[in-house]
Structure formats: C-alpha cells, structure tokens
DRENVEXZA-682969 format. One record per residue (C-alpha): x, y, z. Coordinates in Angstrom, 2 decimals. Example, Ala and Ser with C-alpha at 12.3 -4.5 7.8 and 13.67 -1.06 7.14 Angstrom:
! DRENVEXZA-682969
<rec x="12.30" y="-4.50" z="7.80"/>
<rec x="13.67" y="-1.06" z="7.14"/>
//
This chain:
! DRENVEXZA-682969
<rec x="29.62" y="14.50" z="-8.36"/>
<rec x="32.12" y="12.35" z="-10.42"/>
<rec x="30.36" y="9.68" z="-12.38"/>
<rec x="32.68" y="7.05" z="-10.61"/>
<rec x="30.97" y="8.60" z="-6.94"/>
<rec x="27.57" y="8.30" z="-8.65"/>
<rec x="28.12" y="4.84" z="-9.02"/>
<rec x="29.50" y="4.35" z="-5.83"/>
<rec x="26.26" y="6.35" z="-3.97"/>
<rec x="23.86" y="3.86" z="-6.41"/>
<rec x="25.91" y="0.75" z="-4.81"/>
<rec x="26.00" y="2.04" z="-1.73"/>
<rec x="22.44" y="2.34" z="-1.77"/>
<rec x="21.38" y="-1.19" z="-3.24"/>
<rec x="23.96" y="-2.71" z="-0.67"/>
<rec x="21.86" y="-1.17" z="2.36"/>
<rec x="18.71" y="-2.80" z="0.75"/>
<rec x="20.54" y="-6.29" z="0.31"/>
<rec x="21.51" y="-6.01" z="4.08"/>
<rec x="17.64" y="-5.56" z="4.86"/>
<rec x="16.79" y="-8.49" z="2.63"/>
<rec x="14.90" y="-6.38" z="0.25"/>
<rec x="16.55" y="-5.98" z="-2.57"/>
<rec x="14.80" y="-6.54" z="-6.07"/>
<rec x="15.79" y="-8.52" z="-9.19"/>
<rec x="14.68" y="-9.65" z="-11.77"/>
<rec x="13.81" y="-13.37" z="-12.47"/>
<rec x="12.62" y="-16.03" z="-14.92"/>
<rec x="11.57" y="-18.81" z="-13.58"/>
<rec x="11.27" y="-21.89" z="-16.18"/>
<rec x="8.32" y="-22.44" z="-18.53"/>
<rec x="7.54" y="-25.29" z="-17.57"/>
<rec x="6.88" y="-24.36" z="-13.83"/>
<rec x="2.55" y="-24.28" z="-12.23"/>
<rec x="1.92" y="-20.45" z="-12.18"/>
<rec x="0.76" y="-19.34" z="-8.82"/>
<rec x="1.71" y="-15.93" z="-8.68"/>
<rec x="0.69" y="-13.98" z="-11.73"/>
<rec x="-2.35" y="-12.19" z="-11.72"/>
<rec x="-4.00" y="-13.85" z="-14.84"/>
<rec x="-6.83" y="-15.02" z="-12.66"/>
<rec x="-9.07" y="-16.21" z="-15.84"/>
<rec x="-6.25" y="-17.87" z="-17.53"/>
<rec x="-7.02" y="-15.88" z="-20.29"/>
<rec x="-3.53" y="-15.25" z="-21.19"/>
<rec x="-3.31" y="-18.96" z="-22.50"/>
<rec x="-6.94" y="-19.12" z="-23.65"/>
<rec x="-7.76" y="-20.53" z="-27.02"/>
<rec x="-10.94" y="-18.80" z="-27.50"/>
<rec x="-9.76" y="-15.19" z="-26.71"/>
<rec x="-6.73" y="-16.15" z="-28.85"/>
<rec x="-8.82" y="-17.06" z="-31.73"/>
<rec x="-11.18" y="-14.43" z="-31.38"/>
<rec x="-8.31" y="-11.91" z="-31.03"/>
<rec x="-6.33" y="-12.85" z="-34.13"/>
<rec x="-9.92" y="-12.74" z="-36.30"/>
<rec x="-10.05" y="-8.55" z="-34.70"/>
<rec x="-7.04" y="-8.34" z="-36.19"/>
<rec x="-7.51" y="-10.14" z="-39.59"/>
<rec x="-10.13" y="-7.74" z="-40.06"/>
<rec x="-8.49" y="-4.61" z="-39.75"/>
<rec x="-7.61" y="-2.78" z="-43.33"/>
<rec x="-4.37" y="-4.17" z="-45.11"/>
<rec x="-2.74" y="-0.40" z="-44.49"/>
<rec x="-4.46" y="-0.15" z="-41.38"/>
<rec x="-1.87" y="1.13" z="-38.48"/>
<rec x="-1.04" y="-0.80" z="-36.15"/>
<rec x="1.23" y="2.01" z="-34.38"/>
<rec x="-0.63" y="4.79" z="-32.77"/>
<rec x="1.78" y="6.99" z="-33.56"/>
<rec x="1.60" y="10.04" z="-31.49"/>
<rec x="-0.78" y="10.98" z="-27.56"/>
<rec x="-4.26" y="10.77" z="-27.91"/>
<rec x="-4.48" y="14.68" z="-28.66"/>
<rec x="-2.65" y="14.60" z="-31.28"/>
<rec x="-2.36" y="11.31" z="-33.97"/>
<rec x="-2.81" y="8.86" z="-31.76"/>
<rec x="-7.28" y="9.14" z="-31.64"/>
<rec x="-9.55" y="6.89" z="-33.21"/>
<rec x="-12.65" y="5.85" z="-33.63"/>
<rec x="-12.05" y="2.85" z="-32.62"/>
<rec x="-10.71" y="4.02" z="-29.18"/>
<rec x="-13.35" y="6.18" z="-28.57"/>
<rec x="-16.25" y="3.23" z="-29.67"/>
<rec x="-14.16" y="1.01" z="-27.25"/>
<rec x="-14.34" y="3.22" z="-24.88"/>
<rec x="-18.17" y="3.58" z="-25.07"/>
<rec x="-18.43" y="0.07" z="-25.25"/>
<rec x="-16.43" y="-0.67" z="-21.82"/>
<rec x="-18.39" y="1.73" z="-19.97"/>
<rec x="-21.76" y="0.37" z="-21.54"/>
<rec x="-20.93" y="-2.69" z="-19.96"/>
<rec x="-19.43" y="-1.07" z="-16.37"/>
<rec x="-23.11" y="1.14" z="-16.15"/>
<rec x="-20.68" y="4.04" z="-16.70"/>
<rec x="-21.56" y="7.76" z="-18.39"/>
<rec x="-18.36" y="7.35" z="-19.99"/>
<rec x="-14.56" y="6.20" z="-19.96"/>
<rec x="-11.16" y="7.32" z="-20.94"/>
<rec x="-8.20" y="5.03" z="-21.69"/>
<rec x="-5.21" y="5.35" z="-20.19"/>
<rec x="-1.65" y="3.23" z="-21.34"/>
<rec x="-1.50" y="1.27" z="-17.76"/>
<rec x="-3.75" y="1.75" z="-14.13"/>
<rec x="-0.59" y="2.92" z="-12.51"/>
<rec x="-1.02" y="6.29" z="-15.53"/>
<rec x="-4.55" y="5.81" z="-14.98"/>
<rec x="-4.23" y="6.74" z="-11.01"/>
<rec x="-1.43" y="8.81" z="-10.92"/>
<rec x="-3.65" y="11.27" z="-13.65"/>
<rec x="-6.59" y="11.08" z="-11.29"/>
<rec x="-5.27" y="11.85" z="-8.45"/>
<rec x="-2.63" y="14.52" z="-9.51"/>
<rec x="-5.47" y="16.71" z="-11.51"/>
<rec x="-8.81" y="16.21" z="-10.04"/>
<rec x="-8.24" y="17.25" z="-5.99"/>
<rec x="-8.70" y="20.75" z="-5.99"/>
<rec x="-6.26" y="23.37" z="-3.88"/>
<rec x="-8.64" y="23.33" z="-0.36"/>
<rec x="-9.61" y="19.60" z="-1.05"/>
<rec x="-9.50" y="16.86" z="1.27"/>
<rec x="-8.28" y="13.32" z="0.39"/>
<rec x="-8.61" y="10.68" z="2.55"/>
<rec x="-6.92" y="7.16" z="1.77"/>
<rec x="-6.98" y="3.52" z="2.94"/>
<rec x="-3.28" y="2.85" z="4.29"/>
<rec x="-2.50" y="-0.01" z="1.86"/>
<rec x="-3.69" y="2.18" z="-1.41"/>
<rec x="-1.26" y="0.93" z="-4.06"/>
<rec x="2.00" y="2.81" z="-4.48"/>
<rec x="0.46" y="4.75" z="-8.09"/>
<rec x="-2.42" y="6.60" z="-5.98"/>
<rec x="0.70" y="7.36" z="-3.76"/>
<rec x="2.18" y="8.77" z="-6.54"/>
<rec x="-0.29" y="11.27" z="-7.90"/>
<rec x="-1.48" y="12.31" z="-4.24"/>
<rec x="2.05" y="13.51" z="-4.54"/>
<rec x="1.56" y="15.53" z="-7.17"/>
<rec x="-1.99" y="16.13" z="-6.09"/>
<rec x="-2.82" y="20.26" z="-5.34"/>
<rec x="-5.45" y="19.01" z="-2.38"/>
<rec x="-4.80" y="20.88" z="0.58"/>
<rec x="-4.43" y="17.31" z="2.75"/>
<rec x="-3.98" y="13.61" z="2.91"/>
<rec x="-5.19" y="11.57" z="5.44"/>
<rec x="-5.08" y="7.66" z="6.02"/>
<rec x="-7.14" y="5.48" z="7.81"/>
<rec x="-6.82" y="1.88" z="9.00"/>
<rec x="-7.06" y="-0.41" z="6.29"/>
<rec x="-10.52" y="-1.15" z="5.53"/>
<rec x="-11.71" y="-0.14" z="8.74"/>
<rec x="-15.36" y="1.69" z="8.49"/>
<rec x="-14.64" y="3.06" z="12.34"/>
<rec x="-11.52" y="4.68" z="11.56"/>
<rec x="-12.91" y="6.42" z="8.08"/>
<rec x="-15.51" y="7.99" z="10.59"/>
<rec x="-13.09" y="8.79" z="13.25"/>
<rec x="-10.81" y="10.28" z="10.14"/>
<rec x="-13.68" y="12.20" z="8.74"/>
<rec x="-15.04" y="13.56" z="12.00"/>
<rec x="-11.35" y="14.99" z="12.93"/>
<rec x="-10.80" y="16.41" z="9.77"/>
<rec x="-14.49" y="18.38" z="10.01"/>
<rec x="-14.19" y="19.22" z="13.56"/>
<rec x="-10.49" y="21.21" z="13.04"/>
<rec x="-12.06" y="22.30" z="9.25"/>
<rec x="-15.62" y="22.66" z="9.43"/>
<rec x="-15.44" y="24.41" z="5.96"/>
<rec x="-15.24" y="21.09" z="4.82"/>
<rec x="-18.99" y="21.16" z="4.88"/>
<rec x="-19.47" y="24.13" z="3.18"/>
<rec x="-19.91" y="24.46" z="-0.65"/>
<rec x="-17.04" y="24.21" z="-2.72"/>
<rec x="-15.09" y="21.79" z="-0.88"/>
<rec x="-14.13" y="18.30" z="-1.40"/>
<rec x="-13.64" y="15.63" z="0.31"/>
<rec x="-12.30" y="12.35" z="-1.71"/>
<rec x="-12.29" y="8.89" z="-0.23"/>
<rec x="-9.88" y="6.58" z="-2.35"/>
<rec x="-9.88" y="2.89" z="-2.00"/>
<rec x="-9.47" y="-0.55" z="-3.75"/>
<rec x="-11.89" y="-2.91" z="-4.36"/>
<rec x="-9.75" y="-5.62" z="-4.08"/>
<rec x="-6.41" y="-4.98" z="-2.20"/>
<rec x="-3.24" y="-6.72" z="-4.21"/>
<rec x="-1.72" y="-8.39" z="-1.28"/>
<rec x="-4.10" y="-9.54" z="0.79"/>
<rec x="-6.77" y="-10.16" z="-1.73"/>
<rec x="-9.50" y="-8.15" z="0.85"/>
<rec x="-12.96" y="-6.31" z="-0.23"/>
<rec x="-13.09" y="-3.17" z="1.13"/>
<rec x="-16.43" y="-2.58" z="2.96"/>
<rec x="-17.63" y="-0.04" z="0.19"/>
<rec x="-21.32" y="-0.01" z="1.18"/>
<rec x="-20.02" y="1.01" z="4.60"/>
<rec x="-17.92" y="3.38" z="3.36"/>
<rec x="-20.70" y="5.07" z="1.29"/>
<rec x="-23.16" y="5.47" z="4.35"/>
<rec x="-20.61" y="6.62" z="6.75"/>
<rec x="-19.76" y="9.36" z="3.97"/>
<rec x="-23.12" y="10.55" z="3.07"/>
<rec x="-24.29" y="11.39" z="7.11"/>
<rec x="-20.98" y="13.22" z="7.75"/>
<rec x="-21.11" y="14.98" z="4.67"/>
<rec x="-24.74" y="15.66" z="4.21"/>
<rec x="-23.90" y="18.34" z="1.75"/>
<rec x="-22.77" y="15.20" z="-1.02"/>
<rec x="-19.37" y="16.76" z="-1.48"/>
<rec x="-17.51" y="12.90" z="-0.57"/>
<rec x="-16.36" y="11.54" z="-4.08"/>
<rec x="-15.01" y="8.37" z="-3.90"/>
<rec x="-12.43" y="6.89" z="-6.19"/>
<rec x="-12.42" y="3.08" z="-6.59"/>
<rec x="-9.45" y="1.00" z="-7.96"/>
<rec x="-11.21" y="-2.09" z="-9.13"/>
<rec x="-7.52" y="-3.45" z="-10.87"/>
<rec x="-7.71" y="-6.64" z="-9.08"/>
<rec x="-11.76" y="-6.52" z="-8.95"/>
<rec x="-11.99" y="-6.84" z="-12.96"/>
<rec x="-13.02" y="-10.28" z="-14.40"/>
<rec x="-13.17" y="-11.99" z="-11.19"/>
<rec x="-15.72" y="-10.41" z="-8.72"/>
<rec x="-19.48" y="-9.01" z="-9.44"/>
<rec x="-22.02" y="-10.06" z="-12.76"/>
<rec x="-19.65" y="-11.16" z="-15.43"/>
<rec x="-16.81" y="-10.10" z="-13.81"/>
<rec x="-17.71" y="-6.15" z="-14.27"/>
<rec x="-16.36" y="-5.70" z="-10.43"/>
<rec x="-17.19" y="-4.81" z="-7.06"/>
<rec x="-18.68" y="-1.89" z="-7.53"/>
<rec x="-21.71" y="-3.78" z="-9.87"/>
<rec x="-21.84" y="-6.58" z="-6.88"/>
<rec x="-23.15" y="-3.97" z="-4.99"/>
<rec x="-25.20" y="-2.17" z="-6.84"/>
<rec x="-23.76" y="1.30" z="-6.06"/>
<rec x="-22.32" y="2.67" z="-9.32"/>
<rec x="-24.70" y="5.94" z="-8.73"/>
<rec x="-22.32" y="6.75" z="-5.79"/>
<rec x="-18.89" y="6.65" z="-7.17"/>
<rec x="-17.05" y="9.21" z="-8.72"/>
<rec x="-14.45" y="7.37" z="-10.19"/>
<rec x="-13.67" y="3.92" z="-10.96"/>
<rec x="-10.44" y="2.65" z="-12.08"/>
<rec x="-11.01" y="-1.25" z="-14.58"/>
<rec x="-7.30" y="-2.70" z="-15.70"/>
<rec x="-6.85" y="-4.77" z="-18.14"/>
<rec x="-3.50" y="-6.40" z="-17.40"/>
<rec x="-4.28" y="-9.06" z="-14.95"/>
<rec x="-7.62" y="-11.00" z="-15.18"/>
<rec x="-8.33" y="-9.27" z="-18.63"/>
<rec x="-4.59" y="-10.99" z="-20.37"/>
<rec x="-4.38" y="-7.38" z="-21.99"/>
<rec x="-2.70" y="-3.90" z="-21.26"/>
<rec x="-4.16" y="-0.59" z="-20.18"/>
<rec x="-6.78" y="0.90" z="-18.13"/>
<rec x="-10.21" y="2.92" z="-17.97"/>
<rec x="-11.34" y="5.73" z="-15.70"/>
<rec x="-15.17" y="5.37" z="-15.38"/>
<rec x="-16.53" y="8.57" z="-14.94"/>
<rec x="-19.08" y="11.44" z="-16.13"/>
<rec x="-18.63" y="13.39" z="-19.62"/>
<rec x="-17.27" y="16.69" z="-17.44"/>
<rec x="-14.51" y="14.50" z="-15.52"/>
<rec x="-13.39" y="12.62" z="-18.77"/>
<rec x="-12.95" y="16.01" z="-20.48"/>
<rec x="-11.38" y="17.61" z="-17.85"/>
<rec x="-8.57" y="14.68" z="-17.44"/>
<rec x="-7.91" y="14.94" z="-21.26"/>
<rec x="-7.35" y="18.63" z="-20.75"/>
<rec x="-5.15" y="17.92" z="-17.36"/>
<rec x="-3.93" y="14.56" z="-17.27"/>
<rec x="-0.05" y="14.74" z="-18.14"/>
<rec x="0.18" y="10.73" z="-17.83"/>
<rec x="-2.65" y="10.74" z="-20.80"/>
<rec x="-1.56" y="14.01" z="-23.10"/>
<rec x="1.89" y="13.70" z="-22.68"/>
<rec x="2.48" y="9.30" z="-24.04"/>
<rec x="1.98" y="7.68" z="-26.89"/>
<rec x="-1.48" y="6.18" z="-27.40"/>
<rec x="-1.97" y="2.33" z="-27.49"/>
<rec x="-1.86" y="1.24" z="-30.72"/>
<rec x="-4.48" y="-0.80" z="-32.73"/>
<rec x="-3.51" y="-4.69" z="-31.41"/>
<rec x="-3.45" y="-3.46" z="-27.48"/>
<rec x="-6.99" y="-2.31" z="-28.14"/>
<rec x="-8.17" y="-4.80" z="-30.45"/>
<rec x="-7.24" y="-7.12" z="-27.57"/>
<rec x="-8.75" y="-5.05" z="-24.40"/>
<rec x="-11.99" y="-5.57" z="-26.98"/>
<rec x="-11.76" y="-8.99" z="-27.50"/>
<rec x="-11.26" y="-9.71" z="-23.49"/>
<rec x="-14.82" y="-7.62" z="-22.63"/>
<rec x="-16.43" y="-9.50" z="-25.81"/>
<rec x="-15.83" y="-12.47" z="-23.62"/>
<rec x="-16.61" y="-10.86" z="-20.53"/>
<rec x="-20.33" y="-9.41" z="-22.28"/>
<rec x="-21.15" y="-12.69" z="-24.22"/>
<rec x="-20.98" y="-14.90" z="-20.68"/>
<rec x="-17.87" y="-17.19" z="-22.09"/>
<rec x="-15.94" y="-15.76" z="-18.85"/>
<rec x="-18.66" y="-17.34" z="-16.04"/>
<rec x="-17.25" y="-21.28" z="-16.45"/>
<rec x="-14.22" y="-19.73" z="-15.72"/>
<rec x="-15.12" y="-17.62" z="-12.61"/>
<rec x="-16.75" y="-21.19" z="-11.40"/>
<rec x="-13.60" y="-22.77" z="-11.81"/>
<rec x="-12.09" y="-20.51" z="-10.05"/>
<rec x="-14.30" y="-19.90" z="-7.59"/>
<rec x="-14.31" y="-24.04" z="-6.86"/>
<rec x="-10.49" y="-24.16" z="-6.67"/>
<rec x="-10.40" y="-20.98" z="-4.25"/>
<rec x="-12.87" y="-23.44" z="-2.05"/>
<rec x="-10.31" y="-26.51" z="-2.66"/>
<rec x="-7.17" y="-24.51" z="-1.63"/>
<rec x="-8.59" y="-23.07" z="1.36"/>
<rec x="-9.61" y="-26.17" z="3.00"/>
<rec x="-6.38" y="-27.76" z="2.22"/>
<rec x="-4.19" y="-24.79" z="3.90"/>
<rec x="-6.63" y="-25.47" z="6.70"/>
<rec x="-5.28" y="-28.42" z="7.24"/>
<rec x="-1.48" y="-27.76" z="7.74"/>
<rec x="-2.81" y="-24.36" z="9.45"/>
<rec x="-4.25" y="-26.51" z="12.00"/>
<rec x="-0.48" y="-27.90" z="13.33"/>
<rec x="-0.40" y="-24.92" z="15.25"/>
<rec x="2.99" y="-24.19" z="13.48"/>
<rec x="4.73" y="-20.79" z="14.78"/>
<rec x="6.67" y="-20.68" z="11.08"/>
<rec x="2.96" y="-20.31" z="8.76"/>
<rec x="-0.26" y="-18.55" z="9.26"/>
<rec x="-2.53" y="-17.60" z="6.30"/>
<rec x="-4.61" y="-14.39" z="5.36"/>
<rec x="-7.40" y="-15.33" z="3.04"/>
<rec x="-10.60" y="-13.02" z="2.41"/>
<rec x="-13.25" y="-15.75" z="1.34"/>
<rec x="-13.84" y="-15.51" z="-2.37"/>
<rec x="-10.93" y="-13.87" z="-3.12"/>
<rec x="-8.15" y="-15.29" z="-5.38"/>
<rec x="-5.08" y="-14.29" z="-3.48"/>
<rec x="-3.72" y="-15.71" z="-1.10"/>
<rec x="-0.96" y="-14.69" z="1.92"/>
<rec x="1.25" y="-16.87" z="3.50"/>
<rec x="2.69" y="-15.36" z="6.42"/>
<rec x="6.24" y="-16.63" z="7.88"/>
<rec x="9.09" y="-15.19" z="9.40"/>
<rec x="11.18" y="-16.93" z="6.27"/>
<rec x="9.21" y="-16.35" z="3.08"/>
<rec x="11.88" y="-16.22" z="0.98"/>
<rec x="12.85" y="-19.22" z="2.24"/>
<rec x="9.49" y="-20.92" z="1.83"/>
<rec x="8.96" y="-19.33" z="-2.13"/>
<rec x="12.59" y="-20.50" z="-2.67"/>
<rec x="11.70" y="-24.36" z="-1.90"/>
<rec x="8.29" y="-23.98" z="-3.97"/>
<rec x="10.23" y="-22.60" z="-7.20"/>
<rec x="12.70" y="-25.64" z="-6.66"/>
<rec x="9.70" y="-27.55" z="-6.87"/>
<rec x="8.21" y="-26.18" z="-9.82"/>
<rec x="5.58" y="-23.92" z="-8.45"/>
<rec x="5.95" y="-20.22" z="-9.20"/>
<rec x="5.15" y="-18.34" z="-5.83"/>
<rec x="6.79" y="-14.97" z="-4.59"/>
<rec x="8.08" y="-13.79" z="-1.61"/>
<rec x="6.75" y="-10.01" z="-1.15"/>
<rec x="8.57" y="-8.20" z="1.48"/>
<rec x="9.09" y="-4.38" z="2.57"/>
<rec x="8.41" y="-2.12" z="1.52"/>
<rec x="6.01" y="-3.64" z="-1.13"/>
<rec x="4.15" y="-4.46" z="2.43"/>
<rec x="4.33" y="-2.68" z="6.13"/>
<rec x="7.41" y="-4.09" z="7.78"/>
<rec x="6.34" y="-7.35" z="9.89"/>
<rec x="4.18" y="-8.47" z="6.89"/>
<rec x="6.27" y="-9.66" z="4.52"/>
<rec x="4.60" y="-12.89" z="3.11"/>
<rec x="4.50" y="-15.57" z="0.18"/>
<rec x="1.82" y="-14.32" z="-1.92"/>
<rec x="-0.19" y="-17.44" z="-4.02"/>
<rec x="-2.28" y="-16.16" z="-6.79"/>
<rec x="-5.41" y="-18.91" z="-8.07"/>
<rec x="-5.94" y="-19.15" z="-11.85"/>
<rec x="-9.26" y="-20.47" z="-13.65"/>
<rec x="-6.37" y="-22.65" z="-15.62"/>
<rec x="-5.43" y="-24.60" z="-12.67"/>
<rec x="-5.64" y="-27.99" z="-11.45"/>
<rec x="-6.56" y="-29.93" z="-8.77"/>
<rec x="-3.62" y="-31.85" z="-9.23"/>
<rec x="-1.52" y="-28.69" z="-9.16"/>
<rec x="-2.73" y="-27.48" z="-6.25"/>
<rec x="-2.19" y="-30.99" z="-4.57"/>
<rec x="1.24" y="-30.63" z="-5.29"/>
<rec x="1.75" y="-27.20" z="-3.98"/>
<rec x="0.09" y="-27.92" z="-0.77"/>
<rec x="2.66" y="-31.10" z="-0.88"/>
<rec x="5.28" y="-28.70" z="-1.59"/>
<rec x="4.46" y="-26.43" z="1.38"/>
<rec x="3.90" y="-29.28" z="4.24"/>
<rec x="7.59" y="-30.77" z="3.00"/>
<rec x="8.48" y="-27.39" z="3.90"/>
<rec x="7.16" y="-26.98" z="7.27"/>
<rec x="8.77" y="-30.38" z="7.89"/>
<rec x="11.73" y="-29.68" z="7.14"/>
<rec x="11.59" y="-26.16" z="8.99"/>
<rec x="10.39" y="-28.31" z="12.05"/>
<rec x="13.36" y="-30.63" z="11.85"/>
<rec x="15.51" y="-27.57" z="11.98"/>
<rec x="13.65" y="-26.39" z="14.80"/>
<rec x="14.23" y="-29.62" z="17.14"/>
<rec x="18.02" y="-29.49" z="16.42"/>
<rec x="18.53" y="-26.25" z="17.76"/>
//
C-alpha cells in the first residue's frame, strides 16, 4: 500500500467515526475553568501539604542522586527505595507484598496476560476497563466469559454453565478467575464483592476462584484512610490480586499489584509490560510516597469528609431538576460514590454549554460506554465548593431550559 492510500484508509477511517459522533480529540479547556471531570478526587494535585512534603523527599535525596531510572526494573532501573516503597504500600493495603508497575493500564494488562494458565477459566464483569480487555487478549486461559455488570445472579448463572459443560473445572489444577472493579469509572458503582466471594466459594468448593480486583478508582476515596474497597470489607484474605493506582485520587503516576511473594516473583519473571519499560524514576516514586504518607498519617480523612459532604450536596440538588420529569436528563449515581452520570440523548450538547460556562465536564460516548449510554460524566473533588457546585447545577437547569424551549417550538 502506497503511503498516500495509507493515509487515505486512516481518513477514511476517522471520517466513519466523525459520522457516528465519536470521534476523539484532544482538548484544553482554560485554567481558569471549576474542574469536574478529572479524577483528582482528594484535590491532592493542588494540595499545599503534599506539595511541601513532596519537595522536602526530594531535597533530601543525595546531590548525585539519579533522578532517571535509567533502564527496566531487571536491569538498572531497581532500588532500594522501590522495593522499601513497595513494602511500605502493601504494609498499609494488609498485603504479603507489591510490585510496581509504570501505569494500572501496564499493571492489568501484565496480570492478566501471564497469570491465567492454558485450561484456565476467566470470568469478567462486562464493563471491566478496556486494559483487563487488553491482557485477556493476550491471556493463554482457555476462556472468557462475561457476566452482567455487577450482577451476583448472573456470576452464578455464569459459573454454573461453565462447570456444568466443564466439570474439570472442579478438579485440581484448574482455575477459575473472577475479575472486577471496585469502583467502575463511569458509573462510579461498588461491585457487590462480598457477594461475589460467597457465590464463588460454594460453587467452587475446591478454592480454585481467584479473584482480581481493580481498586483504580477505589484508592484514596473509599474504605479506612482511603486504602479501598477491599479493606471496607474486610476481605483482603480472599483476593488474589488487587490492583491500587496512583494517578487519580493519589495526584501521582503508577500502580501496585497486591499480591503473595510467589505471584510478585512470577510477574517479574513474566510480565513483558514490567521487564520490558523503563522503571519510574526517583521523583515519580518519591511522590507515590509522599501521597500514602498522607494517606497513613490521617491528613487525607478531612478531605474524604469534604468530599463525602459535597457528594451529599450535589445529589440532592440534581434531585431537584431530576424531579421535572424531563425526557432530555436522568442521572446514575451509586450513593457515596464520587462520579457522577448524566444521561441525555445530547451530551455533547449539554458538556458543550457547561465548558462555555466555565465548568469542565465531558461528554463520554461509544465505545468508551455500550451504545445507548453515552452520558456527561461529573467527577466531585475534596477541592470544591459549594459555590461551584451551585453554579454547575445553575449551569445545567439553564440548559434544560433552553432544551425545553426548543422542544415547544417544534
């Protein structure tokens, strides 16, 4: 193929997503804008205290001290202070032990893609995130199955297929693995884990379900000091894996797999997305420390208070313009949860007018979600305001207004 057809085919291609109104692009919105749609849920990103605290790790490091990595983690690119760090994090998760990884998406892609065995069964929630896609991809398990989003009745309905048509399932040697979030991204849902974890242990009586937890949107914000769902519950003893990132609530970069001494060593031995990429270097994990300093020493709690009151705040206010009955906006809210989802048949529309007014929202369409869900997604923040939110609920009921307006004309 000429490159001038290439280019052509690549057009071609991002002109059939324009036509479906998902194409993606890039934006900056201005500074100045209310942030309700990252995922910095503590506000730590802005904080002075982990700024301060952060600079002083850094301060202290040796005046020839590198602050590259310089190579993967098998070869230059080790250190004691990784490996303390890592013992550190998973002292304060109730973990055996933890491996860093450069981001969660490496960090589930190199679970899933080495530790499924050939003959292994994974089964999945249907709105897993796109990186446990990935290395179930690459995975060597003999099968993937989904079930209904966080739906304890279709796991058993799932599991009891699966063992009926392979009843070797139950025999030694075989594997089942149940992978699920925590916290889902989009909808900002717990998954019934507790459920989970009983339906698993009478079907497979022989303890061979592992489960995998991605707690990326879990960390900072839910369970004792933010340490996750997983701690809420009490039920570390019963998973395999568990996935902490540091990237959204944490205002840092990277990831940690949870998990006993045997699994960590095996994923350094097998996991291409660890032995094959440059280690973080000394600042990345000098500030992953300094976020679970604050997490350990309590200085995190006002904030998940805050948080937790605004949460409150917002929800009662949507309530309120929920409760016109309007065809054009519904909401999706788990209680507790930061993340919110607007649902219209116009979301673009509806983030559009919000960014005009200086609130940073996004519209999330397909496939990011199922087709028929595409939605505004609103992310809370420790570091807002009443006031803010005041003026984003403003900013919405303007909206529906003016979409009723349009409505009558026609």
């Amino acid at each position: 193929m000429s490159p001038k057809c290439l280019r052509d085919s690549l057009r071609q291609a991002l002109h059939r997503r324009e036509a479906k109104l998902c194409r993606r692009k890039l934006t900056v919105l201005p500074s100045s804008s209310v942030d309700f749609s990252s995922n910095d849920f503590l506000s730590l990103s802005t904080s002075p205290a982990l700024r301060a605290r952060f600079l002083d790790h850094l301060k202290q490091a040796p005046p020839l001290h590198p602050f590259a990595s310089g190579g993967s983690r098998l070869l230059d690119g080790n250190s004691a202070y990784a490996e303390e760090l890592e013992d550190f994090i998973a002292a304060f998760h109730n973990a055996p032990s933890g491996l860093l990884f450069n981001s969660g998406f490496d960090a589930n892609v190199g679970v899933l893609s080495t530790i499924p065995q050939p003959g292994d069964l994974i089964v999945y929630d249907e709105l897993i995130h796109a990186s446990a896609h990935e290395g179930m991809r690459l995975s060597r398990a003999g099968k993937t199955v989904k079930f209904s989003h966080s739906s304890p009745e279709s796991l058993k309905t799932v599991l009891r297929t699966e063992i009926t048509s392979e009843p070797q399932l139950l025999e030694a040697g075989r594997n089942v693995f149940i992978v699920v979030e925590s916290v889902y991204s989009m909808d900002g849902d717990v998954a019934p884990i507790r459920e989970f974890i009983e339906i698993v242990d009478r079907l497979l009586p022989r303890k061979n379900g592992y489960f995998i937890v991605d707690e990326a949107h879990a960390t900072g914000v839910f369970g004792p000091r933010g340490a996750g769902v997983v701690q809420q519950l009490g039920v570390e003893d019963r998973i395999f894996i568990r996935t902490h990132t540091f990237g959204k609530a944490l205002a840092s970069h990277g990831a940690i797999v949870l998990c006993c001494p045997d699994t960590r060593d095996y994923l350094i031995n097998y996991a291409r997305t660890l032995i094959y990429t440059t280690a973080l270097g000394f600042p990345f994990l000098a500030s992953v420390r300094t976020a679970y300093e604050l997490l350990i020493d309590g200085e995190t709690e006002q904030l998940q208070r805050n948080l937790e009151q605004l949460i409150r705040y917002f929800r009662s206010q949507l309530e309120r313009l929920t409760s016109w009955g309007s065809s054009t906006f519904e909401v999706d809210h788990f209680t507790s949860s930061p993340i919110f989802s607007l649902r219209s048949r116009v979301p673009r529309r509806l983030a559009s007018f919000c960014q005009q007014q200086g609130y940073i929202v996004r519209a999330i369409m397909s496939p990011t979600v199922p087709e028929g869900k595409e939605r505004v997604r609103v992310c809370l923040h420790a570091g807002n305001t009443v006031e803010e939110i005041d003026g984003l609920i403003e900013t919405i009921e303007m909206w529906l207004h003016q979409m009723e307006r349009k409505a009558a004309r026609l």
